[in-house]
Structure formats: C-alpha cells, structure tokens
C-alpha positions in Angstrom: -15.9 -2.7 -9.6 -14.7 -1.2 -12.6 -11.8 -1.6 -15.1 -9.5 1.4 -13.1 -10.4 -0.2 -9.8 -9.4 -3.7 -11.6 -5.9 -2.3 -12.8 -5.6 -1.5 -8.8 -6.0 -4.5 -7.4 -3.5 -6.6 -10.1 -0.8 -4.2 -10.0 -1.0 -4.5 -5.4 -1.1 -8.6 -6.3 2.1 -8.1 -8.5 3.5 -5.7 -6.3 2.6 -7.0 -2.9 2.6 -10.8 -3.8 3.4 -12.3 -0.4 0.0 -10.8 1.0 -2.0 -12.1 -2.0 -0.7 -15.4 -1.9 0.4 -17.6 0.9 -0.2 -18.2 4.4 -2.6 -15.1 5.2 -5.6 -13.9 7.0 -7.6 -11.6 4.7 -10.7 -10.0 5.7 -12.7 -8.2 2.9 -15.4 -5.5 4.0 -17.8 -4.3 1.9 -17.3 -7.9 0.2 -20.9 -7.8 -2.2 -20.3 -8.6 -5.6 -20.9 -5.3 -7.7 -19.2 -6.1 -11.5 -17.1 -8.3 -9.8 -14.7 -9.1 -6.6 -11.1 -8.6 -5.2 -11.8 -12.2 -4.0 -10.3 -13.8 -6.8 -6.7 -12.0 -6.7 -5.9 -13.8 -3.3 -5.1 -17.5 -2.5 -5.0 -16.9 1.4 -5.2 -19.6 4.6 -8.6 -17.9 5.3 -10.5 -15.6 3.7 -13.5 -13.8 5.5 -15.7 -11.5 3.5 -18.4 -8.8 5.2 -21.2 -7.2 3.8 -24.4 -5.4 5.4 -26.5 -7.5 3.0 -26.0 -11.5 2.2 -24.3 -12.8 -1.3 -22.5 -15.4 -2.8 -19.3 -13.4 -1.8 -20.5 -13.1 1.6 -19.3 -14.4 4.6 -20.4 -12.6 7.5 -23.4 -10.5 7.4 -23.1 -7.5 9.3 -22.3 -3.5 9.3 -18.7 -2.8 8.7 -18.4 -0.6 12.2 -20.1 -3.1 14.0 -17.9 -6.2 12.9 -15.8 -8.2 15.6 -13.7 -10.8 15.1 -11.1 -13.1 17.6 -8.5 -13.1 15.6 -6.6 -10.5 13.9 -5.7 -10.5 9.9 -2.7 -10.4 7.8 -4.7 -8.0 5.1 -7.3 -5.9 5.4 -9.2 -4.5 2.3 -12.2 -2.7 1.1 -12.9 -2.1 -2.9 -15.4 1.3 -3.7 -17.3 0.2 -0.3 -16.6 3.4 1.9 -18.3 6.1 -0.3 -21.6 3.5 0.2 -21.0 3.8 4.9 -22.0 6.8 6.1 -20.2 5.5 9.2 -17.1 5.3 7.0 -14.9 6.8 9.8 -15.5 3.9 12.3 -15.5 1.3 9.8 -12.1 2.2 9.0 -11.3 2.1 12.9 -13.0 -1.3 12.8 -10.4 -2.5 9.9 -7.2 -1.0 11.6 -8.3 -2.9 14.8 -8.6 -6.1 13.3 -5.4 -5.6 11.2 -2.5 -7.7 12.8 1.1 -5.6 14.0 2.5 -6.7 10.5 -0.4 -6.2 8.8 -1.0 -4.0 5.0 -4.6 -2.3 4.7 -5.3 -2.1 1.2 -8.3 0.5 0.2 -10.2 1.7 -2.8 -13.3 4.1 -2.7 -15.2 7.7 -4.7 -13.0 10.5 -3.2 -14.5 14.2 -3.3 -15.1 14.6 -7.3 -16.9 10.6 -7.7 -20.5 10.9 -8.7 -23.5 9.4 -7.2 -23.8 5.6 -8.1 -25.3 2.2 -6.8 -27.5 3.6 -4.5 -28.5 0.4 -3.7 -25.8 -0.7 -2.1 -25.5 1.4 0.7 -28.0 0.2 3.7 -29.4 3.7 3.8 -29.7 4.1 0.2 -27.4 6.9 0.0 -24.1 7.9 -1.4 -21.7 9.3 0.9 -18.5 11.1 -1.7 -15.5 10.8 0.9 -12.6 13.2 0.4 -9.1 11.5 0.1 -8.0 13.8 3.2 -10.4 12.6 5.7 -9.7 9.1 5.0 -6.2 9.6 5.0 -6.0 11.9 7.8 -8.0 9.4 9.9 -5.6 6.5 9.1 -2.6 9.0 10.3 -4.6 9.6 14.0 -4.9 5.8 14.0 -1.1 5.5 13.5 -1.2 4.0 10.3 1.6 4.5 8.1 0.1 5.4 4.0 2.5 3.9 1.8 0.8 4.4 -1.4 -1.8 6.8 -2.8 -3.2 6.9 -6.1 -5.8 8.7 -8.2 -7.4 6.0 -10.8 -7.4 8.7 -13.1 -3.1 8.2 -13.4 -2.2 5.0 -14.5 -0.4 2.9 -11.8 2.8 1.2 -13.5 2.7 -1.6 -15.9 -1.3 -1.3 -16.1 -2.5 -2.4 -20.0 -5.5 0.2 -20.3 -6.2 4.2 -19.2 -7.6 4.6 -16.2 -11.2 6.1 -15.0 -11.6 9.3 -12.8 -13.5 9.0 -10.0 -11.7 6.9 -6.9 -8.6 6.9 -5.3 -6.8 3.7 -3.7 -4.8 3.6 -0.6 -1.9 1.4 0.6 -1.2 1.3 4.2 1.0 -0.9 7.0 0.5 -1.2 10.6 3.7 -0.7 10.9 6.3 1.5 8.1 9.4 -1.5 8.9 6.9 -3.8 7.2 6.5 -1.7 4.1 7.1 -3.6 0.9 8.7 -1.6 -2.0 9.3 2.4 -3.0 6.0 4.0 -1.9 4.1 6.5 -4.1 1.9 9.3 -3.1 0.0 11.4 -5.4 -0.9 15.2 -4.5 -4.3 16.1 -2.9 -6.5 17.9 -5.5 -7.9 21.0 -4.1 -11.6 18.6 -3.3 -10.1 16.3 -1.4 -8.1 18.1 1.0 -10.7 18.8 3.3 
C-alpha cells in the first residue's frame, strides 16, 4: 500500500465511520500485507481477511473467486489486490455476494495507466492493469450502486499530502437508500473507459 492509497482509506474511516467502527462484519480480500494493511483502520465485531497465499494478516487462505462464506458482511473491501487476479471479474462477483442488503463495498486497485509492480503477489506471477470502466461497469450489471470514484492522482478532501497517479478507488452500497454522504465521481480518462 502506498501513501495515496493510505490518504484513501482514512478519509472512507472519517467519512464512513459507522462501517469502520462498531458492530460490523468486514471481510478483506486480497488481505497480504504489502507496505502495510487497511486492517488497522477498522475496529469491527469480526474481521475475516483472504489471501491466495498465508500471512500474518491472513485469515483464510484461498483464491478470491473461489471464497465462500455462511454468513454475509457489513463491508466488503479490497486495497491494490484486483490488478494482481486475473479472475478479477468473478472475484468482484464473489465480494458483492457476500456483501449483506445494507452493505458498502469499498475498493482500491492500478486502473488502465498503473505500471507493472509486485509481481509476486499475484498467484500467476503476473500483473493484470484493470481499466476503471470494467470494474465499474461490472458492479453496475451486479446492481451495485457506485457512490464514489476517485483518481489517487486528485487529492480526496481533507488529505495532509499530494497524491500518487496510478489507482483509482471505488465506493459502493448494495443498496443507494443506504448511501452515506454527498457522493463524488470523477470523469473516465480516455484509458479507462474501455
């Protein structure tokens, strides 16, 4: 995780307290420590953290599209994992299914113009660049309602430092009368609209 990707996940903790601290279910996939975790922001009833490969931060060890749980969760998120699953698109099915009627989805990841990086961490040792406009028009096939879209590259409000270029992060309900806030949604460059 880098210091952009860090301004994203405070300003959703300030913003979207109640699902960052409290009574929640919060499932984390793609939950490997890289330069650090999204772990630490939440203070949740249960916290469940997946990964292909095992770590400290680990919880269940298992492919993203291939995870199933009993129970559904309050928040579902997934920090710079989806440019690393070249089965990204039923991944994200996988998170919206076990995302509960009132729940928020909360994504980073490299969009179209993010270069190659950590190798290593994806289980076929590649790097998979994933245009903002698939992800965000598979989330609208799902039903999903995008509240927020951002470009790291813009600073989102009240963050201390300038922001890197290179991901984009996503913030999405189940369901739009659940929606917390005035919602934000940056243009599509050119790269990403495919």
């Amino acid at each position: 995780m880098h210091n952009s990707n860090r301004e994203f996940w405070k300003y959703c903790e300030s913003k979207y307290k109640s699902y960052f601290h409290g009574q929640k279910k919060v499932l984390e996939v793609g939950s490997f420590n890289v330069n650090g975790t999204v772990r630490e922001h939440f203070q949740a009833l249960e916290y469940i953290g997946v990964d292909w490969r095992p770590g400290a931060t680990v919880d269940v060890v298992t492919l993203a599209h291939e995870m199933s749980f009993d129970h559904k969760f309050d928040v579902v998120i997934s920090a710079s994992m989806l440019e690393h699953d070249r089965h990204w698109d039923k991944s994200i099915s996988q998170m919206v299914n076990h995302l509960a009627d009132d729940g928020v989805l909360f994504l980073s990841w490299g969009a179209a113009l993010n270069p190659p990086h950590c190798l290593e961490t994806a289980d076929d040792g590649g790097f998979h660049c994933l245009p903002a406009g698939k992800v965000i028009g598979l989330l609208e096939d799902l039903g999903i309602y995008i509240h927020e879209f951002h470009y790291e590259g813009l600073q989102f409000p009240n963050s201390s430092r300038p922001s890197d270029m290179g991901e984009v992060c996503l913030v999405a309900f189940k369901d739009k009368a659940y929606a917390i806030g005035s919602s934000h949604i940056d243009e599509l460059i050119p790269e990403d609209r495919a």
